[in-house]
C-alpha positions as CSV (number, residue, x, y, z in Angstrom):
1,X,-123.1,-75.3,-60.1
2,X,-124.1,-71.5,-58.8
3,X,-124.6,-69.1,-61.0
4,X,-124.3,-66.3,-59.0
5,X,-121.6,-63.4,-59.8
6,X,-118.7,-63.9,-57.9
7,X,-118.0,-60.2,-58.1
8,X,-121.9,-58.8,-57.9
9,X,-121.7,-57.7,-54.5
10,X,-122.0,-53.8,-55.4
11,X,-124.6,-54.4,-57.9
12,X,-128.1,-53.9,-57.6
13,X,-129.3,-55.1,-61.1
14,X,-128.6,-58.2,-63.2
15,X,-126.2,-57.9,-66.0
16,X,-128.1,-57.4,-69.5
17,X,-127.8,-60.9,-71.1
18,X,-126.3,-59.5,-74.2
19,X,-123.9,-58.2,-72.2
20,X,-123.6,-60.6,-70.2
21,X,-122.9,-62.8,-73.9
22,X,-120.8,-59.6,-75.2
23,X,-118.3,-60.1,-72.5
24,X,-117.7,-63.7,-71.8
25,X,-115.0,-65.2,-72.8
26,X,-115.8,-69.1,-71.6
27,X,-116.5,-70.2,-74.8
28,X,-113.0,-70.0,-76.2
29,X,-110.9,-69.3,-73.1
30,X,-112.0,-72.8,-71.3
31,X,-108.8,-74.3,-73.3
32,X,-106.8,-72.8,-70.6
33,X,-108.8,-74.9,-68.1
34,X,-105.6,-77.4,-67.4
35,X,-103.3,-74.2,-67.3
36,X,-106.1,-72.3,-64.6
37,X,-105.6,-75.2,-62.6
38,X,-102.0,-76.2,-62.5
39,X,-101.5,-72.2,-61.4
40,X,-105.0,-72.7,-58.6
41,X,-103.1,-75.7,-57.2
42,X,-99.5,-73.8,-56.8
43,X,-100.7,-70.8,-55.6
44,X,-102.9,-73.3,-52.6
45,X,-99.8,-74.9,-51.9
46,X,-98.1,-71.6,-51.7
47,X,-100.9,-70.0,-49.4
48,X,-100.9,-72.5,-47.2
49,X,-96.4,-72.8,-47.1
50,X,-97.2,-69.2,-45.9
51,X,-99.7,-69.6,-43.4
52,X,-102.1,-67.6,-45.6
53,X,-104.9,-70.5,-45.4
54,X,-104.7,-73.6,-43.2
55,X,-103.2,-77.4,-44.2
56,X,-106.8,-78.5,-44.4
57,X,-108.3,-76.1,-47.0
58,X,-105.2,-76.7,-48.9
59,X,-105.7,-80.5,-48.7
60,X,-109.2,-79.5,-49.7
61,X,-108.5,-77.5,-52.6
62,X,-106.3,-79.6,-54.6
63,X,-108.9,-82.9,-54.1
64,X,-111.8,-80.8,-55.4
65,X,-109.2,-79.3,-58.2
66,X,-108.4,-83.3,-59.1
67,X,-112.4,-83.9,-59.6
68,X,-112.7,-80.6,-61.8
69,X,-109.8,-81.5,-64.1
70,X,-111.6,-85.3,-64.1
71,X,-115.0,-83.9,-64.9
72,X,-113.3,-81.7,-67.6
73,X,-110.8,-84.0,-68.8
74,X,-114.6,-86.9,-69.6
75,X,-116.4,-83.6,-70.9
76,X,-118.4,-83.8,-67.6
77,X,-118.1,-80.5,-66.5
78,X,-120.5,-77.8,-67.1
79,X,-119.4,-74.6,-68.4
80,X,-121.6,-71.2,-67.9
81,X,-121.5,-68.3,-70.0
82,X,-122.8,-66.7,-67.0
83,X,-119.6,-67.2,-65.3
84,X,-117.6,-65.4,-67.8
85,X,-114.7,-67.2,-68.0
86,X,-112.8,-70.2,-67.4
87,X,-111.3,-68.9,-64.2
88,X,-114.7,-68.2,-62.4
89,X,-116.2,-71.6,-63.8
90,X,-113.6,-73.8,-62.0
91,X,-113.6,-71.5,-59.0
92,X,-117.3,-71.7,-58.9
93,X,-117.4,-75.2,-59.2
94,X,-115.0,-75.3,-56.5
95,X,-116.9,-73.9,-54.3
96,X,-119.8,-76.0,-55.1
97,X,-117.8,-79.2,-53.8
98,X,-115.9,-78.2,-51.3
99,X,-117.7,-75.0,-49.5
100,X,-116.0,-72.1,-48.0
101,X,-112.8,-73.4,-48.4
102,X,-113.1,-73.0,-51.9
103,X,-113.7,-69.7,-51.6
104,X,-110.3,-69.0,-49.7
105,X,-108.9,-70.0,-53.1
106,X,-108.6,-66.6,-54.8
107,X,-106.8,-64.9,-51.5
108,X,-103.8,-63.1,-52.8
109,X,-104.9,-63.1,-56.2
110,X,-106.6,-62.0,-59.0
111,X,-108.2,-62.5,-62.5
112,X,-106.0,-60.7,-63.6
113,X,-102.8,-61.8,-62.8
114,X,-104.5,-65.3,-63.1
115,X,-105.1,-65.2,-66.6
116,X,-101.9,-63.9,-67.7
117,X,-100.0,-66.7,-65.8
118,X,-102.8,-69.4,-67.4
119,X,-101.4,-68.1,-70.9
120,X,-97.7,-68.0,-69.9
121,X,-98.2,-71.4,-68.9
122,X,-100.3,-72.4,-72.2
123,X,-98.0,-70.6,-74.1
124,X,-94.9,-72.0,-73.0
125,X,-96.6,-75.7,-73.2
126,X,-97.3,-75.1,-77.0
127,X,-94.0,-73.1,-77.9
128,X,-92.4,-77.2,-76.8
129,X,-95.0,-78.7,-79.1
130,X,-94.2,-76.7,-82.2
131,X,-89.9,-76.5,-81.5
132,X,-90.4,-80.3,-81.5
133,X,-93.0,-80.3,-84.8
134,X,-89.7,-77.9,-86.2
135,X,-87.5,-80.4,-85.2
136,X,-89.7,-82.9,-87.6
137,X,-90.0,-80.6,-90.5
138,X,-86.4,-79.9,-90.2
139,X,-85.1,-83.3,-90.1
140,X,-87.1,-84.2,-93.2
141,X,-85.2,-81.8,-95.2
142,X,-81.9,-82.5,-94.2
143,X,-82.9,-86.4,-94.9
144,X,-84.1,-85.0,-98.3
145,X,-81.2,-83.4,-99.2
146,X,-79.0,-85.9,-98.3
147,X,-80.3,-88.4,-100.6
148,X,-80.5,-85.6,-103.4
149,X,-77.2,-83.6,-102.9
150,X,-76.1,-85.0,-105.9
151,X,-79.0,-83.9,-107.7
152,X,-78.3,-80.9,-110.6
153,X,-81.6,-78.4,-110.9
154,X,-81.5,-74.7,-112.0
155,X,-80.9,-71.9,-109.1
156,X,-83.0,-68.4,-109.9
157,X,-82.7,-65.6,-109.3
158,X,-85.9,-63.3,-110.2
159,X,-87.5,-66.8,-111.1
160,X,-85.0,-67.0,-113.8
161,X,-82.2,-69.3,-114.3
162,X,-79.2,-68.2,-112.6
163,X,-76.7,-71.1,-111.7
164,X,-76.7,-74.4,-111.6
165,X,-77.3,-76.1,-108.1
166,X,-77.9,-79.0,-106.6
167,X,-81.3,-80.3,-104.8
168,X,-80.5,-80.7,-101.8
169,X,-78.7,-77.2,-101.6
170,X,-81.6,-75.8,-102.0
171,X,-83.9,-78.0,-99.3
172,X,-81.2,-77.1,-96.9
173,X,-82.0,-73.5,-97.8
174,X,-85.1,-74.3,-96.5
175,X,-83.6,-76.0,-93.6
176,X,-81.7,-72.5,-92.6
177,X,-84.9,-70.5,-92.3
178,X,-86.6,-73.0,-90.1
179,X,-83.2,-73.5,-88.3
180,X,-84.0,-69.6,-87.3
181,X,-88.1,-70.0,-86.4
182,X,-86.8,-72.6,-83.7
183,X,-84.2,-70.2,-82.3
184,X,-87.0,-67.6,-82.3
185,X,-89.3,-69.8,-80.3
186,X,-86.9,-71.0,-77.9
187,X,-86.1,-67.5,-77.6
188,X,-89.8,-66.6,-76.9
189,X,-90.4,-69.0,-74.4
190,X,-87.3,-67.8,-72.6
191,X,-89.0,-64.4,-72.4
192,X,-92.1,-65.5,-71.5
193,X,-91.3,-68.0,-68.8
194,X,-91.8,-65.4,-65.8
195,X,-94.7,-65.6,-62.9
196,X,-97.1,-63.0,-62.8
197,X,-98.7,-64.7,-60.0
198,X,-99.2,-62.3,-57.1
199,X,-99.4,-59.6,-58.7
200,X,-103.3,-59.5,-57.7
201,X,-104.9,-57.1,-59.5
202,X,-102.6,-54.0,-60.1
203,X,-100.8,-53.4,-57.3
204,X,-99.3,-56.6,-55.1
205,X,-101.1,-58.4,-52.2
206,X,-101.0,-57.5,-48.5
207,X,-100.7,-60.8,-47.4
208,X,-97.7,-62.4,-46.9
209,X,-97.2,-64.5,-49.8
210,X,-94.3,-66.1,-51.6
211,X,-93.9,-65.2,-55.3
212,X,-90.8,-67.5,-55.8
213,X,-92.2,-70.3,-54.4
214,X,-95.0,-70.2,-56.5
215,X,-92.9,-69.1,-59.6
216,X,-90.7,-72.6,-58.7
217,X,-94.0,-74.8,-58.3
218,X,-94.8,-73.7,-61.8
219,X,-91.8,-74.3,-63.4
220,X,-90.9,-70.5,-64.2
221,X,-87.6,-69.0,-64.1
222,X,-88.4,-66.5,-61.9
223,X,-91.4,-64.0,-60.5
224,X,-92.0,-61.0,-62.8
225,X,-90.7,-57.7,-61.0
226,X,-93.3,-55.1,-61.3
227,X,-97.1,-55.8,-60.4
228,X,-98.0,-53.0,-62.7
229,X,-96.5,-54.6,-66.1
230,X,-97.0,-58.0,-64.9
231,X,-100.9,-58.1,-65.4
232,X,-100.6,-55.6,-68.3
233,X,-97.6,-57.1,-70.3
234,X,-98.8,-59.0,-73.4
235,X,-95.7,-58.8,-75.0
236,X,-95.1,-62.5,-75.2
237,X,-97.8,-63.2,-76.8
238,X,-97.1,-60.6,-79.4
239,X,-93.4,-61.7,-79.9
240,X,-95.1,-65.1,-80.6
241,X,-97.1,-64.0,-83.2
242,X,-94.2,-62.5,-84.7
243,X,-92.1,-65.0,-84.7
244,X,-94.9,-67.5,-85.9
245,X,-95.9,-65.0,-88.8
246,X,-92.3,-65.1,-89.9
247,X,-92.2,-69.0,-89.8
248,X,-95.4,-69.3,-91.8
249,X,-93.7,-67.2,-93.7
250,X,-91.0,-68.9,-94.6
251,X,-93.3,-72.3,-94.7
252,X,-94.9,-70.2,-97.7
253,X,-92.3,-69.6,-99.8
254,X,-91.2,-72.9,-99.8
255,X,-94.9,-74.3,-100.6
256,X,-95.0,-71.4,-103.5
257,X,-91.6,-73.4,-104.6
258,X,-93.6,-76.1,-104.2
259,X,-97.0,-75.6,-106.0
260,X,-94.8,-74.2,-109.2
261,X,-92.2,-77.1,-109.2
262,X,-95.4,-79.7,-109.5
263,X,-96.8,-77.6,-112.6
264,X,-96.8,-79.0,-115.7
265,X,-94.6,-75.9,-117.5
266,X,-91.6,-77.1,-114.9
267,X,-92.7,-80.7,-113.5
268,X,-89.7,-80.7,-111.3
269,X,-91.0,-82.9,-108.4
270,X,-93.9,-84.9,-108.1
271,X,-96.3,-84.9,-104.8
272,X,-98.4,-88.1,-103.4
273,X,-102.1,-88.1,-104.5
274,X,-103.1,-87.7,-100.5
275,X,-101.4,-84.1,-100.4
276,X,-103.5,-83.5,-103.6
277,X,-107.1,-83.1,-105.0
278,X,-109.3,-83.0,-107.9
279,X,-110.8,-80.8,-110.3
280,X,-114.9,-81.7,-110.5
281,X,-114.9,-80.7,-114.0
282,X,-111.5,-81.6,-115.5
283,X,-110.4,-85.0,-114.6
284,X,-106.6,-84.4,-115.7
285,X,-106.1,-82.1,-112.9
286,X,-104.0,-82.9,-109.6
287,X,-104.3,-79.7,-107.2
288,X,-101.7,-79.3,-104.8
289,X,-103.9,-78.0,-102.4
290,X,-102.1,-78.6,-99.1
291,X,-99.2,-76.8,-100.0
292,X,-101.7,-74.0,-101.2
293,X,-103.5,-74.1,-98.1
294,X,-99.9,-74.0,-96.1
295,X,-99.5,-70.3,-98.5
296,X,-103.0,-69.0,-98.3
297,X,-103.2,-69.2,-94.3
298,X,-100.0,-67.3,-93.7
299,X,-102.4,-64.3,-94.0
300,X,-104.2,-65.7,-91.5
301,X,-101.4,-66.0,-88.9
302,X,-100.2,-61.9,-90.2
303,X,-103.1,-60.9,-89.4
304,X,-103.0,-61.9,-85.7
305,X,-100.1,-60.2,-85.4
306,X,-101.4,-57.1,-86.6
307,X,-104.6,-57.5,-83.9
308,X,-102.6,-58.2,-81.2
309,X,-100.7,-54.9,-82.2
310,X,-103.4,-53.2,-83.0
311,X,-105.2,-54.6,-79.4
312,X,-102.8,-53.4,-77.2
313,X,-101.3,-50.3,-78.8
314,X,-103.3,-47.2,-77.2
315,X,-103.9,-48.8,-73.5
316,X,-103.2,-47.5,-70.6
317,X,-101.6,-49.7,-67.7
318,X,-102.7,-51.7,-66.1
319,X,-105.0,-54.5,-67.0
320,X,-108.1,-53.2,-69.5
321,X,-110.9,-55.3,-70.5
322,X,-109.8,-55.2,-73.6
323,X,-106.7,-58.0,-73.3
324,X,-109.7,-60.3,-73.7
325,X,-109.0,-60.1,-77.1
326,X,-105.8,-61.8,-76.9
327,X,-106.6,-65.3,-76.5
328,X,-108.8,-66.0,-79.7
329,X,-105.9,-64.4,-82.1
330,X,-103.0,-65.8,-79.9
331,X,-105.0,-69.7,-80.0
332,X,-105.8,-69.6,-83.5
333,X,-102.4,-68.5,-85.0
334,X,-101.3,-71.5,-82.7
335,X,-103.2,-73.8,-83.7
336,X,-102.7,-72.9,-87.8
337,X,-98.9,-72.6,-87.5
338,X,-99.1,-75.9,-85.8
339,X,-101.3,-77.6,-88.1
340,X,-98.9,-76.3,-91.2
341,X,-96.1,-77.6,-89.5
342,X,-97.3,-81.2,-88.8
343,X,-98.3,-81.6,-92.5
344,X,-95.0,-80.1,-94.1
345,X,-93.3,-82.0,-91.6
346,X,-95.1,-85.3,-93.2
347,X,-94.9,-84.1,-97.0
348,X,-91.6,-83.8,-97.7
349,X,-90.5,-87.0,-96.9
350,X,-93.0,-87.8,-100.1
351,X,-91.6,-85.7,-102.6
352,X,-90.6,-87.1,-105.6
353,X,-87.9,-85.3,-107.7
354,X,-87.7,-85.6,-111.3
355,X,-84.2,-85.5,-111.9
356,X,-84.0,-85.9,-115.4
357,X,-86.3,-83.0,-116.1
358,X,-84.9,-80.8,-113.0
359,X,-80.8,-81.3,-114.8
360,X,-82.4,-81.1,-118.6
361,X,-83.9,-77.4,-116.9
362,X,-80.5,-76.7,-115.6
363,X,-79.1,-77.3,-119.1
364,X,-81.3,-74.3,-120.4
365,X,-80.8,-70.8,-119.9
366,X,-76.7,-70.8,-119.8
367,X,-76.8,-71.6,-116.3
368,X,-73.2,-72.2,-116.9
369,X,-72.0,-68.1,-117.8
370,X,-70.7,-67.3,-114.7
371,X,-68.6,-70.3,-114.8
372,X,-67.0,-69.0,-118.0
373,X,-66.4,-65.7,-117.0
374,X,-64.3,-66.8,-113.7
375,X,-62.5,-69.2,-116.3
376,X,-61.5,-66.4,-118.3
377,X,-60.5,-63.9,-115.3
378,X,-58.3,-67.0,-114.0
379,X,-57.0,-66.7,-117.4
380,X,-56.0,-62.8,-116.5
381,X,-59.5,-61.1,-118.1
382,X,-60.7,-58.2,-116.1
383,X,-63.9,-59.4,-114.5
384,X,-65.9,-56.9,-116.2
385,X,-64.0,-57.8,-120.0
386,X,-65.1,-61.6,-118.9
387,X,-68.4,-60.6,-118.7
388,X,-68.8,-58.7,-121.8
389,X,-67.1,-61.5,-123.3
390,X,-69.6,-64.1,-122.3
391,X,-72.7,-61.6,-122.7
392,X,-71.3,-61.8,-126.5
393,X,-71.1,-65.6,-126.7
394,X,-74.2,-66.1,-124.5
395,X,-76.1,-64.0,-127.7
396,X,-74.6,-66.1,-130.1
397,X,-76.3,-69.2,-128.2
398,X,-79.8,-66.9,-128.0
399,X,-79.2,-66.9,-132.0
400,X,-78.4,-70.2,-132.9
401,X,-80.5,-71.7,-130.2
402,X,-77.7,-73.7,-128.4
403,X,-76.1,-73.6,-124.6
404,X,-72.2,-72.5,-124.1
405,X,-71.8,-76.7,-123.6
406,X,-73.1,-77.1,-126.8
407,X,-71.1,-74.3,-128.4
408,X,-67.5,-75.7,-130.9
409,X,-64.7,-74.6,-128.9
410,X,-63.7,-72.8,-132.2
411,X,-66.9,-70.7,-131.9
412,X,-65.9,-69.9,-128.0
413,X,-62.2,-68.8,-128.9
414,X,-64.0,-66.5,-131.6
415,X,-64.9,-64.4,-128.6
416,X,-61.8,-65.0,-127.1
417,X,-58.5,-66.5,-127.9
418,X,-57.5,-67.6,-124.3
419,X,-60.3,-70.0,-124.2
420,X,-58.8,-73.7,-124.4
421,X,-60.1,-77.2,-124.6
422,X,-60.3,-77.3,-120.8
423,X,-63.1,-74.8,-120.8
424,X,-65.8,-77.7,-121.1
425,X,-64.9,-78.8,-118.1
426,X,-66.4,-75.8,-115.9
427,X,-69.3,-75.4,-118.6
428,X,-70.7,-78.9,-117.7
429,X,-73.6,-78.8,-115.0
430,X,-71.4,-81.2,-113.0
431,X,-68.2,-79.3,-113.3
432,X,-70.2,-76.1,-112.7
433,X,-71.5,-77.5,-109.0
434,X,-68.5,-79.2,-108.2
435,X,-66.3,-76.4,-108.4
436,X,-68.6,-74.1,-105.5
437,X,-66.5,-76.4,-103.2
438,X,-66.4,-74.5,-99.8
439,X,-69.2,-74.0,-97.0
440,X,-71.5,-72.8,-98.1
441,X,-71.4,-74.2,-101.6
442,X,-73.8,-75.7,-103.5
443,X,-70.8,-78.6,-104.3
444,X,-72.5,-82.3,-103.8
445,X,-69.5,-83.1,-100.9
446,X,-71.0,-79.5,-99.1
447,X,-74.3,-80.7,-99.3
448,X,-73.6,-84.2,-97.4
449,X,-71.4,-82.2,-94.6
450,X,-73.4,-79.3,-94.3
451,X,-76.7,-82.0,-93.7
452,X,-74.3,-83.6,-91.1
453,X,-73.7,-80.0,-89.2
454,X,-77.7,-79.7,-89.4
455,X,-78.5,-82.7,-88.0
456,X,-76.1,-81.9,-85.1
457,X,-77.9,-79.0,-84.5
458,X,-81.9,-80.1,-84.4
């Protein structure tokens, strides 16, 4: 394959090798090689719909773009960090089989508005792969809490207990916020899923192409609208950042939930041993190092975001040599949100709860004290004498080292006399979940409908 410069006509020296290393960009952008492709064969078709370049370089062009993809596709091809990128690789290569007519490939067009349709088109491709891997990680959950809606733990607030709930309330919790990081996605790809394509290099094309056509033989919604922004905007790729910072997010707070629920001080749930490792010094130890791993690289993906902020906040329009610095941030927060996804998505089907332990925890800390205070403003108490009144008795369990349930009703009415037998009812844990009985609500019957509504909605 020639190694020539594509673009050196104007030049009269070589390029310095370190620069010429400095500014490549084969070595990582050559995962866009299906993407470059797919756009090189629309925009043929579309030169050649528009008289542009004749039936037979056309014809040409797409069976020398089928032997590329092949050669690519065995690990055949050879790429050349003296061809900078991915784009002038293929096009080289091109060339190399098919002659001039190759060279007729890149009329109407440029680098520039090539590469940003290569990403769109990436982009798009692996926004469908993670909405389904959130579909996964979603269904898990509501499969999980299903089978554990009857299932009493504590709820926190400030990591202390709050209220009793029940399991599965709280996996559907989890449910919610991932519920959101699909919407966002979907939204993203919406955004994205315009055609730069003809846009050349700042300013349009004089040739009488056909922007929709090509938009509609790629599958996008419609053309951009303004040459300037289109090989300029990186938006997209920023909003996906976003959205994927938020997810991971959200994917580590629940593996923080996670990683404390497995200690020993709370031993709520138990993980398998292949989500897990040693210690090579203490042999009691089982690490829950994926879900650690799942926490520690949401930095990772936050710091894209900030890059890709950072990258594009003090250009000017249009396209700068600096947007080359999109693609390693934009693949790798990707690939990590992808990876994180996939093995959630096959953990929590593996969690183990330990139930007796998780309701013996909800039994602690007078998760039940709200409950009495509603009973007692049902009973006519101002809400804020119902509380005082069960701060007082709550005290006298701190003192004598017992729970409200444990407490003689004799020793409740001492704190007040409209306190009746009927009062053990709401301070049980079972009474005390049952009776958040509306959407919403932690209530076991909630649980089982609001996993139904979920399901509906993956």
């Amino acid at each position: 394959m020639s190694k020539q410069k594509l673009w050196g006509g104007r030049f009269q020296e070589a390029t310095d090798a370190f620069v010429e290393r400095f500014t490549a960009s084969v070595t990582f952008d050559q995962r866009l090689a299906k993407q470059d492709i797919q756009g090189s064969r629309a925009h043929a078709q579309m030169l050649a719909s528009s008289g542009v370049i004749s039936e037979e370089d056309k014809s040409s062009i797409l069976s020398g773009l089928d032997q590329i993809e092949s050669e690519i596709a065995s690990g055949d091809f050879e790429w050349s960090v003296q061809l900078e990128d991915v784009h002038m690789n293929i096009e080289a290569a091109l060339t190399d089989k098919i002659g001039i007519a190759g060279k007729r490939l890149h009329t109407g067009r440029s680098r520039n508005d090539q590469v940003a349709t290569d990403i769109r088109l990436w982009l798009r491709d692996e926004i469908g792969i993670l909405i389904d891997l959130l579909r996964s990680a979603r269904s898990a959950l509501i499969d999980l809490a299903e089978s554990e809606s009857d299932t009493i733990m504590p709820g926190f607030t400030h990591l202390q207990t709050a209220q009793p709930v029940t399991f599965g309330h709280h996996l559907l919790a989890w449910q919610e916020m991932l519920k959101r990081d699909q919407s966002r996605l979907k939204d993203c790809a919406e955004r994205l899923n315009e055609c730069p394509l003809g846009a050349a290099a700042l300013a349009g094309t004089t040739y009488p192409i056909n922007r929709e056509q090509t938009a509609q033989l790629l599958g996008f919604r419609k053309p951009t609208e303004n040459s300037l922004d289109s090989v300029s905007d990186r938006d997209f790729a920023i909003e996906f950042c976003s959205a994927a910072a938020l997810c991971m997010t959200h994917l580590s707070r629940m593996s923080e939930e996670l990683v404390i629920w497995t200690s020993a001080q709370f031993n709520f749930i138990e993980l398998p041993d292949r989500y897990c490792t040693g210690s090579s010094i203490m042999p009691q130890k089982k690490n829950p190092d994926v879900p650690e791993l799942i926490r520690g690289k949401t930095g990772r993906v936050n710091g894209h975001l900030i890059s890709l902020l950072t990258l594009m906040k003090s250009q000017p329009l249009a396209y700068n040599k600096d947007n080359q610095e999109d693609k390693e941030p934009l693949f790798d927060a990707v690939d990590t949100l992808k990876d994180c996804l996939l093995a959630f998505a096959d953990m929590v089907p593996s969690i183990k709860p330990n139930r007796t332990v998780m309701r013996e925890a909800a039994s602690r800390g007078f998760a039940t004290a709200t409950d009495l205070a509603d009973y007692l403003v049902k009973r006519g108490v101002a809400f804020r004498d119902a509380h005082e009144i069960v701060g007082l008795a709550v005290a006298e369990g701190v003192k004598q080292g017992i729970d409200l349930a444990e407490m003689s009703l004799e020793t409740l009415q001492s704190f007040g006399s409209m306190i009746e037998a009927d009062v053990f009812d709401v301070l049980t844990l079972d009474g005390s979940v049952s009776a958040r009985d509306h959407l919403g609500g932690t209530a076991p019957n909630q649980v089982r409908a609001a996993a139904i509504r979920a399901r509906a909605t993956l």
